[in-house]
C-alpha positions in Angstrom: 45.7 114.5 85.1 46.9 111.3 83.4 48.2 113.8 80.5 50.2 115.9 83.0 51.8 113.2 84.3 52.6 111.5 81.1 54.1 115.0 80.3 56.3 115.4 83.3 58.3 111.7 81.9 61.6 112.7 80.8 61.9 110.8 77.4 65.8 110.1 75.7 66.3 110.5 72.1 67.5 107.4 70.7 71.1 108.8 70.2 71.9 109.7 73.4 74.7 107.3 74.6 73.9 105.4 77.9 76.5 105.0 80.7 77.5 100.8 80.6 75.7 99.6 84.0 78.6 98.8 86.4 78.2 95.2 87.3 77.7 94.5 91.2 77.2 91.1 91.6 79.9 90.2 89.2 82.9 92.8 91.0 81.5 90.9 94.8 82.2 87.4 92.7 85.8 88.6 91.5 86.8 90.2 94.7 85.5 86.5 96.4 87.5 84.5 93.8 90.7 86.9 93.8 90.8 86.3 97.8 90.2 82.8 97.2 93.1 82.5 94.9 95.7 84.1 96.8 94.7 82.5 99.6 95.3 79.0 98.3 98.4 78.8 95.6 98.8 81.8 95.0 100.7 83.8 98.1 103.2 81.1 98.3 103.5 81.2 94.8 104.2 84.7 94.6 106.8 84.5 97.8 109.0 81.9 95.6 108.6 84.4 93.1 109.4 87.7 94.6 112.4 85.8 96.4 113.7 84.6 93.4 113.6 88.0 91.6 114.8 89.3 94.8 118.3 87.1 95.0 118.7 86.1 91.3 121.6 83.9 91.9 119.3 81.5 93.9 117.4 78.2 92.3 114.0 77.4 92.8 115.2 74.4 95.4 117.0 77.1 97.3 113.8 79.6 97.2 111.9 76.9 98.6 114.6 75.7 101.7 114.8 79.4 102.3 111.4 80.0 102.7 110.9 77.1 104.6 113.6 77.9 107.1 112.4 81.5 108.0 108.6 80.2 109.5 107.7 76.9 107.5 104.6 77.0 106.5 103.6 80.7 107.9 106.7 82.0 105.6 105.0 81.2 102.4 101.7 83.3 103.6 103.6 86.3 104.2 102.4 89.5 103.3 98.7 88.0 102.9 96.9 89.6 105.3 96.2 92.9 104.8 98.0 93.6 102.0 97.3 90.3 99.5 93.5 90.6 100.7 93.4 94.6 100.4 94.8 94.2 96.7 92.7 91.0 96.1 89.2 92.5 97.0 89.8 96.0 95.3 91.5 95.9 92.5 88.6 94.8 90.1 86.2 97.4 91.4 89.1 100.1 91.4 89.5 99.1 87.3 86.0 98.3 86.2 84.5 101.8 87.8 87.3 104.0 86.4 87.5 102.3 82.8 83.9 102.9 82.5 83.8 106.4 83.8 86.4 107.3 81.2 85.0 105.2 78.3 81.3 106.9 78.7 82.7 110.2 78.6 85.3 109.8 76.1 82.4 108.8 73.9 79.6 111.1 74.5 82.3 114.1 75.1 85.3 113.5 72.2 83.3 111.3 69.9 85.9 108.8 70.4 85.5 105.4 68.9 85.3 102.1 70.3 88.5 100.8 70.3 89.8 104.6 71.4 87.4 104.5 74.2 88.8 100.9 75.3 92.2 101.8 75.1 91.8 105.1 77.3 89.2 103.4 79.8 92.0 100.3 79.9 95.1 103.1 80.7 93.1 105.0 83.3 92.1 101.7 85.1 95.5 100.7 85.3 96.5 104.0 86.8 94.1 103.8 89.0 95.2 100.1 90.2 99.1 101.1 90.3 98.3 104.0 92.6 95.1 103.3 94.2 95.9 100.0 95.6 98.2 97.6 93.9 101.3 100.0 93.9 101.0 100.1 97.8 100.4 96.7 98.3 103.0 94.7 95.9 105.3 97.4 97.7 104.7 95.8 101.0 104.4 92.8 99.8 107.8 92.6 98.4 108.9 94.3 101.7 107.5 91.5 103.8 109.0 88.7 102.0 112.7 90.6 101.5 112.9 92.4 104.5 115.7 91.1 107.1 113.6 90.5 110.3 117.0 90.9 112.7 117.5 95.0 113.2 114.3 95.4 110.4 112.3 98.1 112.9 115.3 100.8 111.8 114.9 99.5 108.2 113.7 102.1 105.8 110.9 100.7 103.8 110.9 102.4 100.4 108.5 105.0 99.0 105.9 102.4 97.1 105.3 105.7 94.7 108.9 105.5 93.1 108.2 102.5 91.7 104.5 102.6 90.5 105.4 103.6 87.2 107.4 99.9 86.7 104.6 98.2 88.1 101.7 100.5 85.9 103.9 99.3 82.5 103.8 95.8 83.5 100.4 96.1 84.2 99.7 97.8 81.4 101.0 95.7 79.0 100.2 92.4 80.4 97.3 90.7 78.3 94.5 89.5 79.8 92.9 88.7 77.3 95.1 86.2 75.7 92.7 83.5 78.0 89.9 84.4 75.9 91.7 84.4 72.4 92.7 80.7 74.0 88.9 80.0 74.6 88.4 81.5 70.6 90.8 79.3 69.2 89.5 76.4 71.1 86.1 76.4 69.2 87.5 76.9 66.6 89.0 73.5 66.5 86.4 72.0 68.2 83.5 73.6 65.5 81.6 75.0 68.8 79.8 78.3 67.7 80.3 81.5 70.3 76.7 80.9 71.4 77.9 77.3 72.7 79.3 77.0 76.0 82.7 75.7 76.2 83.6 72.4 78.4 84.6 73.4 82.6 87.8 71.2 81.5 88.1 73.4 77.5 87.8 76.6 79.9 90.8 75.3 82.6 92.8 74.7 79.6 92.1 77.8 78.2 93.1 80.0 81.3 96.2 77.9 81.7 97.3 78.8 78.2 96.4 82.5 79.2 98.0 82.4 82.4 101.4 81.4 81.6 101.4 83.2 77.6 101.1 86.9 80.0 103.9 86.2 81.8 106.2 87.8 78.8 106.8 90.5 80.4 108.7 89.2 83.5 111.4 91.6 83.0 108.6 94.6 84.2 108.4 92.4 87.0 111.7 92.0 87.8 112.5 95.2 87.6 109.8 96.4 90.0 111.0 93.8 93.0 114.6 94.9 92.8 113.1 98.6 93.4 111.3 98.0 96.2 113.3 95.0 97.6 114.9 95.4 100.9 117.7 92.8 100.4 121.2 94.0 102.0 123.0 95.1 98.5 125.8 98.3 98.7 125.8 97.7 95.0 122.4 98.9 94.4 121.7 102.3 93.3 121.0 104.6 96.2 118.2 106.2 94.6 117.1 103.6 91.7 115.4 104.6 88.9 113.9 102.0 86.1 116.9 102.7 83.8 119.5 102.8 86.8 118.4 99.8 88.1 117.9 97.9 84.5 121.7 98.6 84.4 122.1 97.4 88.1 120.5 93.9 87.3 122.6 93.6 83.5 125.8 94.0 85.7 125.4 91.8 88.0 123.2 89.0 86.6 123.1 89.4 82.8 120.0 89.1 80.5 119.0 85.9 82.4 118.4 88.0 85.5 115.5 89.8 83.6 114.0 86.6 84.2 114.4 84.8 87.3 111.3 83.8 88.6 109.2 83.3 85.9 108.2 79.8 86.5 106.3 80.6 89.8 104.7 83.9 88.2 103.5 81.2 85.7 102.2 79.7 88.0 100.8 82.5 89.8 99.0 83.7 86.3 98.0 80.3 86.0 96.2 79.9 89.0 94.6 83.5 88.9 93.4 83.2 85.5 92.0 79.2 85.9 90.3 81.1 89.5 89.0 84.0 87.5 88.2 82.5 84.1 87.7 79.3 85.0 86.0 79.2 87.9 84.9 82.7 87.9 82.8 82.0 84.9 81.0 79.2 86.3 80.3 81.1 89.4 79.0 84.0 87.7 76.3 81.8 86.3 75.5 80.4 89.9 74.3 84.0 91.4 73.3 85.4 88.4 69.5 85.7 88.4 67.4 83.2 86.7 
């Protein structure tokens, strides 16, 4: 009997590949920091920010009084809840279980090699964020905090789909790992080996440095709020496309207007990345079982 069992044991040759395990506990802990984060700095942070990317010919001081004036404290929170929570609490799940669904099968199926894998598993996640969840939320996001709240029920919100692909570059090309080249390049000046852990103050300063280097490609961003913005602007295209409306913003605001409203997405990075790097980190090794 014992024989017939020990028969009936499926047994893997040691080159079969093995699916990565997707990691549970740790995509409940992002989805809990990323709600955190928004929640505190970053919403009003990214109001300033889509406001000022909105109406480029406005200053920081004047994003602020505006703000203010349209709810006080309330007008900095808007668009939070759903959307900011919806794109907060899925968008880490949505990338992790898509990038490793296409890197296992990339590898066992096309004998692709690491690096090929992560690049492919890193493009399909972002797709999957842009039209999943984060192209419908920034969409309403931006909606919320540009909308004109006299005579806005006949507004006509745009399609959040004509704009994904602005939002999927940005995304796409936005490097999140620059926080841990940061942490790299931090022992290496301090001597710490890799198996050392780094300081909780060595870590903040590392996801600072991460947060704001990411922010290069502000013009993506830029570019993607004056899409879906619902400002009152005849000059606009009527049916904007990325290259119509990279024309739009060079003819009425320059270069420069590539770039309003960097300084709060720096500090938006900032604060995600110290949130998920940060404190994520120290988090993770809280729950994680002993």
């Amino acid at each position: 009997m014992s024989q017939y069992l020990t028969s009936k044991v499926p047994i893997l040759p040691d080159n079969v590949e093995q699916k990565r395990p997707i990691p549970y506990r740790n995509l409940v802990v992002g989805a809990l920091m990323n709600v955190f984060q928004v929640t505190s700095l970053g919403q009003p942070m990214e109001v300033l920010k889509t406001h000022l990317a909105a109406n480029r010919k406005d200053t920081l001081r004047d994003a602020v009084r505006q703000t203010w004036s349209r709810g006080r404290v309330a007008a900095f929170y808007q668009g939070l809840i759903p959307w900011a929570w919806l794109e907060a609490s899925t968008k880490g799940a949505i990338l992790i279980v898509a990038s490793t669904e296409i890197e296992y099968h990339a590898r066992t199926k096309l004998g692709a090699s690491p690096t090929v894998c992560g690049i492919l598993g890193g493009i399909t996640g972002g797709v999957a964020q842009s039209y999943l969840t984060m192209g419908v939320t920034a969409c309403m996001k931006t909606v919320e905090v540009t909308r004109t709240k006299i005579g806005a029920q006949s507004a006509r919100v745009p399609a959040p789909w004509r704009c994904s692909s602005a939002f999927f570059v940005r995304k796409e090309y936005e490097v999140i790992g620059i926080s841990r080249f940061a942490e790299e390049s931090i022992r290496s000046i301090t001597g710490k080996s890799e198996k050392e852990k780094l300081q909780f103050g060595e870590k903040i300063l590392a996801s600072t440095i991460g947060g704001a280097l990411s922010c290069w490609n502000q013009p993506f961003e830029v570019l993607r709020v004056e899409m879906q913005s619902m400002k009152n602007d005849p000059t606009r295209p009527a049916n904007p496309t990325i290259v119509s409306t990279l024309k739009h913003i060079f003819a009425v605001s320059g270069v420069k207007g590539l770039f309003r409203g960097v300084v709060p997405r720096i500090g938006v990075a900032t604060w995600a990345t110290v949130c998920m790097v940060g404190f994520g980190d120290t988090v993770k090794e809280m729950v994680a079982p002993k």
